[in-house]
C-alpha positions as CSV (number, residue, x, y, z in Angstrom):
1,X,-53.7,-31.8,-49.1
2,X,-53.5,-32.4,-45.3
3,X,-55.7,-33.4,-43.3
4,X,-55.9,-31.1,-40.8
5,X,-58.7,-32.6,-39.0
6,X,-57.5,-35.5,-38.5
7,X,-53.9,-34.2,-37.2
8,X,-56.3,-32.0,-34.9
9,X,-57.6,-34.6,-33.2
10,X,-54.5,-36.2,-33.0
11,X,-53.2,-33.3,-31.0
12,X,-55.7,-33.3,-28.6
13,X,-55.9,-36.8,-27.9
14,X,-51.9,-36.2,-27.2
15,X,-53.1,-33.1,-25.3
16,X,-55.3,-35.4,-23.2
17,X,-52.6,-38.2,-22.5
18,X,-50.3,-35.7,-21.5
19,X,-52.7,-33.4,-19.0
20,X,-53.1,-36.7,-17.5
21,X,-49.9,-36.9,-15.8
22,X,-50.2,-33.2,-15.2
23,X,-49.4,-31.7,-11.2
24,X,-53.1,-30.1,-9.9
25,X,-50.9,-27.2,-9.9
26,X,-50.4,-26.4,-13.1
27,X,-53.6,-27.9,-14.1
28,X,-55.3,-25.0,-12.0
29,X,-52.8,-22.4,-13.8
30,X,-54.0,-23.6,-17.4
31,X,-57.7,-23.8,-16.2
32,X,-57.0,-20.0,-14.6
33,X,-55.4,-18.7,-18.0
34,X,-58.8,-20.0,-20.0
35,X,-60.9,-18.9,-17.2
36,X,-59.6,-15.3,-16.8
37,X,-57.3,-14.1,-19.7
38,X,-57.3,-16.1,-23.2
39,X,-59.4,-19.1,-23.9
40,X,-59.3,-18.9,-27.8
41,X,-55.2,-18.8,-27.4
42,X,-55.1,-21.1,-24.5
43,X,-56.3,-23.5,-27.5
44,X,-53.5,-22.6,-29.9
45,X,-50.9,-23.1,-27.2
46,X,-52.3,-26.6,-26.3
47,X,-52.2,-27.7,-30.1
48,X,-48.8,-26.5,-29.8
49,X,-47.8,-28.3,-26.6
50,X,-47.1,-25.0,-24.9
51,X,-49.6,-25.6,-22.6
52,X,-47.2,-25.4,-19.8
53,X,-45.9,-22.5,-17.0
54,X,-42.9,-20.5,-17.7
55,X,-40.9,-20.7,-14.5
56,X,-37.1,-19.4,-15.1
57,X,-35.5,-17.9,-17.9
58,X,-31.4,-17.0,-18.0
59,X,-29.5,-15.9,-20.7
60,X,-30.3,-17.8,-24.3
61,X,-32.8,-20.3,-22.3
62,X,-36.3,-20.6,-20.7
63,X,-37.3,-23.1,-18.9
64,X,-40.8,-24.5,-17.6
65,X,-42.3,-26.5,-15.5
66,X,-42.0,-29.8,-16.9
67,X,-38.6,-29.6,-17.0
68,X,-37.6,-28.4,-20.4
69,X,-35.1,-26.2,-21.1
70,X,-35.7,-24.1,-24.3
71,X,-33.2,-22.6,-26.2
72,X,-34.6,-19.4,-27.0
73,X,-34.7,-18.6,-30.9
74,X,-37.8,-16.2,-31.0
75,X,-36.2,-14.1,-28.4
76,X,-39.6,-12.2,-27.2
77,X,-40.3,-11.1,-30.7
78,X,-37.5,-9.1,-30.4
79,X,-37.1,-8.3,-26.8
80,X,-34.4,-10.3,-25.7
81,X,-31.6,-8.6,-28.0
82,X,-29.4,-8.8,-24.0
83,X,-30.8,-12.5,-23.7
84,X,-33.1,-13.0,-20.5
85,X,-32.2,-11.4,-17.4
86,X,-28.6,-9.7,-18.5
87,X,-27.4,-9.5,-14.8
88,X,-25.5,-6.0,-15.3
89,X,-29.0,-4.6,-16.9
90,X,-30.6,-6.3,-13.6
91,X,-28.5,-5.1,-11.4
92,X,-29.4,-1.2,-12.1
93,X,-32.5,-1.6,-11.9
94,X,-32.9,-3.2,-8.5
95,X,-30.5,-0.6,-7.7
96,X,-33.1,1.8,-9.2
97,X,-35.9,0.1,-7.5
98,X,-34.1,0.2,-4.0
99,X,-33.9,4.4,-4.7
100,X,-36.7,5.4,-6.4
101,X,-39.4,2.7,-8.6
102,X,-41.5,5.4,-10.3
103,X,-41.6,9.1,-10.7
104,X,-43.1,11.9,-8.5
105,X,-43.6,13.3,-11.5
106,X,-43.2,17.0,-10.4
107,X,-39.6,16.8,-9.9
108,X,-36.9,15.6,-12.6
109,X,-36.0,12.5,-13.2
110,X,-32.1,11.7,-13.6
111,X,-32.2,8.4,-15.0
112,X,-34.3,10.1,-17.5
113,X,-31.7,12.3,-18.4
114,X,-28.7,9.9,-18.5
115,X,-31.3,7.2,-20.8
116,X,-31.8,10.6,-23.3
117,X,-28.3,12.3,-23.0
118,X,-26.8,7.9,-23.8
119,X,-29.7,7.8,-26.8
120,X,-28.5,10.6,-28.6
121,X,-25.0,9.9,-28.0
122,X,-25.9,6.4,-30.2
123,X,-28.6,7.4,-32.8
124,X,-27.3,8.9,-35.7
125,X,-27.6,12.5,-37.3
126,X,-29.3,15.5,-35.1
127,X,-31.7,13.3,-33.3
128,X,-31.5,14.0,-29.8
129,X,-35.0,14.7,-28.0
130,X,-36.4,12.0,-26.5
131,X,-40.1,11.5,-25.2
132,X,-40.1,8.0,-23.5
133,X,-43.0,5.9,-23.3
134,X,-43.8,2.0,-22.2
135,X,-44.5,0.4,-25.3
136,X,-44.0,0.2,-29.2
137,X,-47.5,0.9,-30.3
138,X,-47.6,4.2,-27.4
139,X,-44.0,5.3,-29.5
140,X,-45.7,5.1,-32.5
141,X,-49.2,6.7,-31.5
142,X,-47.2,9.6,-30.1
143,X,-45.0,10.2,-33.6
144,X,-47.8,10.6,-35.4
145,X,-49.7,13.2,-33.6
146,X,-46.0,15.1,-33.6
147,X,-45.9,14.6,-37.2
148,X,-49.5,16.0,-37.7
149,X,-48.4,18.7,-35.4
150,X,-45.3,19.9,-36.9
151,X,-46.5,19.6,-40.3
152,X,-50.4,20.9,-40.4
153,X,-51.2,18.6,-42.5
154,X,-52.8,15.2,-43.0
155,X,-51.9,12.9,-44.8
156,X,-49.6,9.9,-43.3
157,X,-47.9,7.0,-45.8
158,X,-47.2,3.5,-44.9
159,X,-46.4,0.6,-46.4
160,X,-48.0,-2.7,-46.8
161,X,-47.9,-5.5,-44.4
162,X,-46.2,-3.5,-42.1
163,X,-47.0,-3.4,-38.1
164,X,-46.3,-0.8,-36.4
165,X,-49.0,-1.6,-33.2
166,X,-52.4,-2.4,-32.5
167,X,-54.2,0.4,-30.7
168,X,-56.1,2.9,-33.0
169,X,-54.0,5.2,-34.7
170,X,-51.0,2.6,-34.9
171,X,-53.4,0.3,-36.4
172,X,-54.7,2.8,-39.2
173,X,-51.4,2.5,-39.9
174,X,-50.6,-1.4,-40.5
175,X,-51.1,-3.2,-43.0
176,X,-53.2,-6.7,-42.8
177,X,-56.9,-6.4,-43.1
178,X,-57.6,-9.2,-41.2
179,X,-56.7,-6.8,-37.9
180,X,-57.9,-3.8,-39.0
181,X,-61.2,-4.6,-40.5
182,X,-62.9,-5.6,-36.6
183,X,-61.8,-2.3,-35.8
184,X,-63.4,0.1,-38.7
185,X,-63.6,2.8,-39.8
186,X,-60.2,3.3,-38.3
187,X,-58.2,7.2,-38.5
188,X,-58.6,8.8,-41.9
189,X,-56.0,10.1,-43.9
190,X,-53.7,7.1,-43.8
191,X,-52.6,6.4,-47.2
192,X,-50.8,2.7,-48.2
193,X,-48.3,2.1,-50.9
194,X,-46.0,-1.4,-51.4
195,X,-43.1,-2.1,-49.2
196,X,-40.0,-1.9,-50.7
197,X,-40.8,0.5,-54.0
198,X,-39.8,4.3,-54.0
199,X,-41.5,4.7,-57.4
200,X,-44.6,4.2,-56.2
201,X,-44.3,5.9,-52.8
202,X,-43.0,9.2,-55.3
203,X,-46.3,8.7,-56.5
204,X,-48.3,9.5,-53.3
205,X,-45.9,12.3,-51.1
206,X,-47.5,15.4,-52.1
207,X,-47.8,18.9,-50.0
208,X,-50.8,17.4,-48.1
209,X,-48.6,14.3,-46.5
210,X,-47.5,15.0,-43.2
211,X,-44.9,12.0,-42.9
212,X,-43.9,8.2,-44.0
213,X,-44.1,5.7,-41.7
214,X,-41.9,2.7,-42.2
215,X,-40.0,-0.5,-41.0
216,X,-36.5,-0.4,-42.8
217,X,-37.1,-4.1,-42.2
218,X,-40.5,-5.3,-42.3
219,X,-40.8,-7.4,-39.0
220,X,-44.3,-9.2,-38.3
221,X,-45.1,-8.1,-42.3
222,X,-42.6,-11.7,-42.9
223,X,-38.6,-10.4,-42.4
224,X,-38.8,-8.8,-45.7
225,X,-35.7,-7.1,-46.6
226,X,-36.4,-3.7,-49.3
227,X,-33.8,-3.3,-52.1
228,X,-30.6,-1.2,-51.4
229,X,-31.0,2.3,-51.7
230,X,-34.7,2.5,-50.7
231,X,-34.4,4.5,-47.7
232,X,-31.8,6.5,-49.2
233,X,-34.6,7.2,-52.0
234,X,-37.3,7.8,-49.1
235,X,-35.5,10.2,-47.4
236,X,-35.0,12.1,-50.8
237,X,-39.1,12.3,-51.7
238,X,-39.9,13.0,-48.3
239,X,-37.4,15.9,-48.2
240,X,-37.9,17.1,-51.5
241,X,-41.9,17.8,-49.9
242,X,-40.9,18.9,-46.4
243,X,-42.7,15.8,-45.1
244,X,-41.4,13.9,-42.0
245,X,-39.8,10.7,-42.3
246,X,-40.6,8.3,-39.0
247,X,-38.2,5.2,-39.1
248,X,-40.4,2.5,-36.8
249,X,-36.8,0.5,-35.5
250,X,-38.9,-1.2,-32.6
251,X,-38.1,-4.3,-33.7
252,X,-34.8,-3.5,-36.0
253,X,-33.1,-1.3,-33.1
254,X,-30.5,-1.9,-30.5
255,X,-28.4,-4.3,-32.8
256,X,-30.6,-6.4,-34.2
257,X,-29.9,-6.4,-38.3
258,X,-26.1,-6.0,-37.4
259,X,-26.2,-2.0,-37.2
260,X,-26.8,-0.9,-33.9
261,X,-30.1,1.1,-35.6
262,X,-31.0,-0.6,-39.5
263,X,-31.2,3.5,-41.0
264,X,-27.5,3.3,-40.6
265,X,-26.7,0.4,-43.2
266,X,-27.9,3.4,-46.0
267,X,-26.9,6.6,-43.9
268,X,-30.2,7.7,-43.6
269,X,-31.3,9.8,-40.4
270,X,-35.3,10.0,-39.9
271,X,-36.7,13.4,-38.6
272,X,-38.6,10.4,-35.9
273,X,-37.2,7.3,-34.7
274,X,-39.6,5.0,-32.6
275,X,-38.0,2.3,-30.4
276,X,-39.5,-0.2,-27.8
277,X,-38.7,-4.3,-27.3
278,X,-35.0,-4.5,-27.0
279,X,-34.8,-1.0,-25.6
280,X,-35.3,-2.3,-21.9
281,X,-32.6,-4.6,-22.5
282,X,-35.3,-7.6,-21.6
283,X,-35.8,-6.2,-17.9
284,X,-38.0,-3.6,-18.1
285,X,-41.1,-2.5,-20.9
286,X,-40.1,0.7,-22.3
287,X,-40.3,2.9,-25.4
288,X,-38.8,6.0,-26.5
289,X,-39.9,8.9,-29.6
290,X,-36.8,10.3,-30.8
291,X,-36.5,13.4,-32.7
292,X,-34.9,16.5,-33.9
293,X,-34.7,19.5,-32.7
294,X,-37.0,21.0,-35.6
295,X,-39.7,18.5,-34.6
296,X,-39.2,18.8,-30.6
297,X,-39.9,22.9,-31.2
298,X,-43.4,21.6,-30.7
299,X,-42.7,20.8,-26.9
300,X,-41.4,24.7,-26.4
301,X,-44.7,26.6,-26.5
302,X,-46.9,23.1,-25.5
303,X,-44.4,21.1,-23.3
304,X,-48.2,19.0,-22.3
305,X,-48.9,18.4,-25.3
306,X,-48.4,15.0,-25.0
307,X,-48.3,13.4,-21.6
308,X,-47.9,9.6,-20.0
309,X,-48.4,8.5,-16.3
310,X,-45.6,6.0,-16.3
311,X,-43.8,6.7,-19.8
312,X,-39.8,7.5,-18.6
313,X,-40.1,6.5,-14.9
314,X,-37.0,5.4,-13.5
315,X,-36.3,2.0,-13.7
316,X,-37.4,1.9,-17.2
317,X,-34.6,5.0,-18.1
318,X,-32.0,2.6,-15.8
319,X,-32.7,-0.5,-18.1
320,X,-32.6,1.7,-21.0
321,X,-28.8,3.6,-19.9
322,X,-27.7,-0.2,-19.5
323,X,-28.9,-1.8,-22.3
324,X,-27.2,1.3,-24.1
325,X,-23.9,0.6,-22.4
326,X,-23.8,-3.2,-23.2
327,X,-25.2,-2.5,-26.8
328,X,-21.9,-0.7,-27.5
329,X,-19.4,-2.1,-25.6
330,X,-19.8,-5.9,-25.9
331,X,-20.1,-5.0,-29.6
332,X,-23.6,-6.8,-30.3
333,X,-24.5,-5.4,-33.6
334,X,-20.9,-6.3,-35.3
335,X,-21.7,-9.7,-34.2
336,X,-25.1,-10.1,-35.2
337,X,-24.1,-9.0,-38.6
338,X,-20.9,-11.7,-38.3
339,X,-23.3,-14.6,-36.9
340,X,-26.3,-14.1,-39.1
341,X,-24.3,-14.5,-42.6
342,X,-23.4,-17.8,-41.4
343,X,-26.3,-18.7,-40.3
344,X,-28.5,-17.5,-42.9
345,X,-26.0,-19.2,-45.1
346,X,-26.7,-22.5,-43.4
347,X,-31.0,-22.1,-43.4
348,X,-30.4,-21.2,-47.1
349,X,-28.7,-25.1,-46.6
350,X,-31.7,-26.3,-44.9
351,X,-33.9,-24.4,-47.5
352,X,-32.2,-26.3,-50.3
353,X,-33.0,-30.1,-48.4
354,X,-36.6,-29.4,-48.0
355,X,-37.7,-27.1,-51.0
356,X,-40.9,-28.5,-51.0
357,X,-42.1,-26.9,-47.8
358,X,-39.6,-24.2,-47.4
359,X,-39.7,-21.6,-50.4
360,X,-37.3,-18.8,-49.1
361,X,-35.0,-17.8,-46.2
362,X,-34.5,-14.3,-46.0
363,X,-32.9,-11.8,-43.1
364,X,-30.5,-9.1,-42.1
365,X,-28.2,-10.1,-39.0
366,X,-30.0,-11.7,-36.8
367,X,-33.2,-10.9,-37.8
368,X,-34.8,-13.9,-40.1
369,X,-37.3,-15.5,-41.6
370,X,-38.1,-19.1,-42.8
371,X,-41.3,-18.9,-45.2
372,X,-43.2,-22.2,-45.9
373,X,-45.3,-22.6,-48.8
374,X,-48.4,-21.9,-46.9
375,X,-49.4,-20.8,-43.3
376,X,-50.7,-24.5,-42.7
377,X,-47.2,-26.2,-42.9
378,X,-46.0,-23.3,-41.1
379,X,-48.1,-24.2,-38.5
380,X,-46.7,-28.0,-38.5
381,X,-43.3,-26.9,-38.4
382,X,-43.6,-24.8,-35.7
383,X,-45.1,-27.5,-33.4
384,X,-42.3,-29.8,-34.7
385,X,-39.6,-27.5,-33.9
386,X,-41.0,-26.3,-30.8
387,X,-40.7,-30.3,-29.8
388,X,-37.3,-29.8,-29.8
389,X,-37.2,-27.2,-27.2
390,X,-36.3,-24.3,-29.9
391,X,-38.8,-21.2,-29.8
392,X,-39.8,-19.6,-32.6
393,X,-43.2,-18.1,-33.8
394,X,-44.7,-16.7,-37.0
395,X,-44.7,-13.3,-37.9
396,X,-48.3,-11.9,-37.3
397,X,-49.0,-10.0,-40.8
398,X,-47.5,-13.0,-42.8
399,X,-48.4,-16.4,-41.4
400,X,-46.3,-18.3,-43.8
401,X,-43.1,-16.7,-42.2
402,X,-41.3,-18.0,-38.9
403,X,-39.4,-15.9,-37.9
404,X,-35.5,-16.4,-36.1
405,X,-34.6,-13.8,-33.3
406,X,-32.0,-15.2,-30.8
407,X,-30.0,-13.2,-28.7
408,X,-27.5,-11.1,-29.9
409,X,-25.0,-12.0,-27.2
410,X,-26.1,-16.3,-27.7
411,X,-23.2,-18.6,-27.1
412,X,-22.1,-19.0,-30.8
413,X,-21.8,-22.7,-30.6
414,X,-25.3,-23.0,-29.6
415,X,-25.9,-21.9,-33.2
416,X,-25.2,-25.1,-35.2
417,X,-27.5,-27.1,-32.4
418,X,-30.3,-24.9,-33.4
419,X,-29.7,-25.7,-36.8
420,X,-29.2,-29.7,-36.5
421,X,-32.8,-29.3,-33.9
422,X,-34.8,-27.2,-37.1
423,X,-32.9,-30.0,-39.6
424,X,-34.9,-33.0,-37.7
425,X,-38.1,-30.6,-37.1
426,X,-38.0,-30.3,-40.7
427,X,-37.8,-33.6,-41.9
428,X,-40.4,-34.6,-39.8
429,X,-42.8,-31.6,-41.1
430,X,-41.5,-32.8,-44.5
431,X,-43.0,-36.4,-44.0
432,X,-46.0,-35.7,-42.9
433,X,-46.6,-33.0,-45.5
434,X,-46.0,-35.9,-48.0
435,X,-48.1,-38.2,-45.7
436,X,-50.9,-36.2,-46.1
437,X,-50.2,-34.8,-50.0
């Protein structure tokens, strides 16, 4: 076993040498982030020697201010789809910042109506009402009181591990007890079956289930990948009970598994699509309910029925138009699905040199996952690789997992460097795993 205690202290004596040498300046901005907005992850950050400012990021790097220059693998958690600061995303929204920032609210919106009208011009099937809000978790709270809504009834299935937000109803519906226990009793009615198997979700639709919520890949649950077919099979039990099938595609959308939104791989259109992250094209926070008409019939007779302050203002809806436009026209899904075989094919490589902390390598375009054998080593091999100016984090439901989320549009040389930087960050983990054994 490793001693953690001991590599612990190791770290902060490190910590201590290198604060040393430290400007006053960004001393003051560490001490302001413990003071005023996260001590406890101030710490993790330290062990991690990301203690440091973030002062300028462009394209597929982020730089800070000790003078590295990080090639950016982890790409927001899925934000970056565009890379940092796309300049033709940029440039409409100063343009929509010069005209108008936010909405009056009593008059209507045209970027709203060009980001809607360009949605359902991409998503597939009928789905073509859009209610736009700022976040993923706010996309996902708002589906499922349209889903109770539509259907009068209660019931609403997810799956495990999944993560789908953190506020309350999003939360009731994600799967890891360690962030939902704090918060209990959380929304009744939610109702939790195994990723991946239709037999078992058969099991539980019934005429009291309202919807299904689910990832078609499961994101912060540890990039896992369901057998083909399974939303095909979905889509059949929820249909065959007139329940609502919500496809959560915050983190799969706008290119990222190599189909501009997963649910096309299998053909299936949801009666709900939620989107967030890459949606803003890494410019603006936005997030967007898609539906059907059927669904949207709601907003006819209650059009307040569901409200937000800032949700669809207009530089949000200008980010989301252009991110649309370079989505499709630079291509990015084909080549996420082109890049990631090869490079999955070369971390299944890297899996196959260091089996002894690396049990599986898993993905769908660019959209992987490197699982360790246990959260701990996980942990060293992310410090390890983030030495070597790569970024990457684990996925929050499944510790074990790091997960790989470049940009879409990265410079596809840069690919093999990121590989020959995880190569040495894995030998090293490798070593002192054996060290320490």
């Amino acid at each position: 076993m490793l001693d953690f205690t001991r590599e612990c202290n190791f770290a902060r004596g490190a910590l201590q040498q290198r604060s040393a040498g430290e400007s006053m300046e960004n001393a003051e901005l560490i001490t302001g982030y413990i003071e005023h907005i996260n001590a406890g992850l101030a710490r993790v950050l330290a062990f991690m020697g990301m203690d440091a400012t973030a002062v300028r990021a462009e394209g597929p790097y982020v730089y800070d201010d000790r003078g590295r220059k990080f090639l950016d693998f982890l790409g927001g958690y899925g934000v970056f789809n565009f890379g940092h600061a796309h300049p033709r995303i940029v440039a409409e929204v100063k343009a929509e910042l010069e005209r108008m920032p936010l909405s009056c609210k009593l008059l209507i919106d045209e970027p709203a109506i060009r980001a809607a009208k360009h949605l359902a011009k991409v998503l597939p099937g009928d789905i073509s009402k859009f209610f736009f809000t700022n976040s993923g978790t706010e996309s996902v709270e708002g589906a499922i009181k349209l889903a109770r809504l539509h259907a009068g009834r209660p019931n609403l299935i997810y799956a495990h591990r999944s993560f789908h937000g953190k506020t309350l109803g999003s939360l009731s519906a994600s799967g890891r007890d360690q962030h939902r226990e704090p918060f209990e009793p959380l929304l009744a009615h939610f109702i939790q079956v195994p990723f991946g198997d239709a037999a078992a979700l058969k099991l539980v639709v019934d005429e009291n289930t309202s919807a299904v919520l689910l990832e078609p890949v499961q994101g912060e649950g540890g990039i896992n990948v369901p057998p083909d077919g399974y939303l095909r099979e979905v889509r059949e039990i929820t249909s065959a009970h007139d329940a609502l099938l919500i496809l959560d595609e915050v983190q799969t959308g706008m290119g990222r598994t190599g189909y501009n939104f997963a649910c096309e791989r299998e053909g299936v259109v949801p009666d709900m699509i939620v989107l967030a992250k890459a949606l803003g094209g890494g410019v603006m926070p936005v997030g967007a309910i898609g539906g059907t008409p059927e669904v949207w019939a709601q907003f006819e007779e209650k059009p307040l029925i569901h409200s937000s302050t800032f949700g669809g203002g207009p530089m949000a809806c200008a980010a989301v138009d252009a991110a649309l436009t370079v989505l499709v026209e630079d291509k990015l899904a084909e080549r996420a699905g082109r890049i990631g075989e090869t490079f999955l094919a070369d971390l299944k490589k890297l899996r196959e040199k260091y089996p002894q902390i690396v049990t599986d390598v898993r993905g769908r375009g660019l959209m992987i996952g490197l699982q360790f054998a246990s959260s701990d080593i996980a942990e060293l091999a992310i410090g390890a690789i983030l030495a070597k100016e790569l970024l990457v984090a684990f996925t929050l439901n499944a510790p074990e997992v790091v997960r790989l989320e470049p940009p879409l549009n990265m410079p596809e040389e840069l690919f093999p460097e990121a590989i020959s930087r995880l190569d040495a960050a894995l030998a090293e983990t490798a070593a002192l795993v054996e060290q320490y054994a």
